[in-house]
C-alpha positions, -999 to +999 in steps of 0.1 A: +154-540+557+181-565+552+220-556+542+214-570+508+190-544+499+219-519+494+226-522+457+260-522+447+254-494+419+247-470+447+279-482+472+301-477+442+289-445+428+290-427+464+328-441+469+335-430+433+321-398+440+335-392+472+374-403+462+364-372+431+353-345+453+364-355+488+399-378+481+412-361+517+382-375+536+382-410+515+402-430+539+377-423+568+348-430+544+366-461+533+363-473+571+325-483+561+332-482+523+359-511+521+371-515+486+367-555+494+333-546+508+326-534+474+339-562+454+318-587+474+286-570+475+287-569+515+283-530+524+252-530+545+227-502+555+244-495+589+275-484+567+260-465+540+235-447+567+267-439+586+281-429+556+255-405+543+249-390+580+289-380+581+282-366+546+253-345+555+279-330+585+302-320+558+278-297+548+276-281+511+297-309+501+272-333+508+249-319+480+280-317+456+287-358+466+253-366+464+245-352+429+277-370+412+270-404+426+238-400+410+251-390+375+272-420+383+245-442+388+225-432+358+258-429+333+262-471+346+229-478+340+229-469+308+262-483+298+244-514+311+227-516+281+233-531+252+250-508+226+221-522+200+196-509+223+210-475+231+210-470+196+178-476+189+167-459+220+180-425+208+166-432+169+127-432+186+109-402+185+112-379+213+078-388+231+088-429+230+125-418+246+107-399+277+087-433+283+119-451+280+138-432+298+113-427+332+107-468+329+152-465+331+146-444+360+124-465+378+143-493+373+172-473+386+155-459+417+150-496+425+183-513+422+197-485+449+182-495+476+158-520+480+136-498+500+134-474+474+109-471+446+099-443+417+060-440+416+057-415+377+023-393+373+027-377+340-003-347+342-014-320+324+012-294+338+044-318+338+055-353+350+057-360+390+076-386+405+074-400+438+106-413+452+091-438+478+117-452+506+148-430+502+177-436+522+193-404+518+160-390+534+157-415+560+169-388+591+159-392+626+151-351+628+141-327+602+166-312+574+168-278+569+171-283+530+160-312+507+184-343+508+166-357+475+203-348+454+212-384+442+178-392+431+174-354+415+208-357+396+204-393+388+171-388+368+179-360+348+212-376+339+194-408+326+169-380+308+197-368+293+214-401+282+178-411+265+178-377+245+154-362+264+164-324+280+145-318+310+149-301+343+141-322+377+137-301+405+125-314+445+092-303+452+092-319+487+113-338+502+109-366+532+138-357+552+125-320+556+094-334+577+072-331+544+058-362+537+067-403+537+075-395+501+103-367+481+082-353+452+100-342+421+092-325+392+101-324+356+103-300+334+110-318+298+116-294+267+087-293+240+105-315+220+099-345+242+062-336+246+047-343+211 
């Protein structure tokens, strides 16, 4: 994997996200997350790796970090679009705005990392996705708990921003020694169903 295949989005949501919840510890993260870094597109997968492996040793705020760089993500993702289109994105009926909203998603999962892709089953009993290439599960040994945060928040924030309620919860998760994939699941509301 080459540097370029860290998207800006992510970069800039985690330093967004750690200046908000961590703005004691930003300075040290700032060592890999260089504001001219930022501007020029040039933070590279050593430095967010480093950075997400201190974030992991901080311990409960590493889930807290995670989870708002993802809303982050999926809040400028779908500013991204044009009003127009937002508008008539939330005048569709529910079932059309789930579809939207997990093609957003994918899209999203993709423009992260380049590494990274969203793989949707929609079943019977719910809708799957399979986040394929995560770097925040990429670990050299096994997590006690699921590192799939970012990707969790991130899609039920863009959900939300298409009208759709829905719960996303980690089934399994790479990083715990589970599989070459993090599974999640979603629960959407019966209004979304029909």
């Amino acid at each position: 994997m080459t540097d370029a295949a860290v998207g800006r989005l992510l970069v800039a949501s985690i330093h967004q996200s750690i200046a908000d919840l961590l703005p004691m510890r930003l300075e040290f993260y700032e060592s890999w997350l260089n504001p001219s870094g930022l501007l020029d597109g040039k933070i590279g997968v050593a430095a967010l790796t480093a950075v997400l492996s201190f974030l992991r040793r901080e311990g409960e705020p590493y889930l807290t970090v995670a989870a708002r760089a993802g809303e982050y993500t999926a809040e400028w993702t779908f500013a991204e679009l044009p009003a127009f289109q937002r508008t008539i994105i939330r005048a569709m009926p529910p079932a059309i705005r789930l579809r939207l909203a997990l093609v957003a998603a994918r899209r999203m999962v993709r423009r992260t990392f380049g590494g990274s892709r969203a793989v949707v089953h929609l079943r019977k009993q719910g809708i799957v996705i399979d986040i394929r290439g995560s770097i925040f599960c990429a670990v050299r040994q096994p997590a006690e708990q699921p590192l799939c945060e970012f990707y969790a928040a991130a899609i039920g924030r863009v959900l939300h921003l298409f009208g759709v309620e829905a719960d996303v919860g980690t089934e399994r998760c790479r990083a715990t020694g589970s599989s070459a994939a993090c599974i999640m699941s979603l629960l959407v509301r019966a209004e979304a169903r029909g």
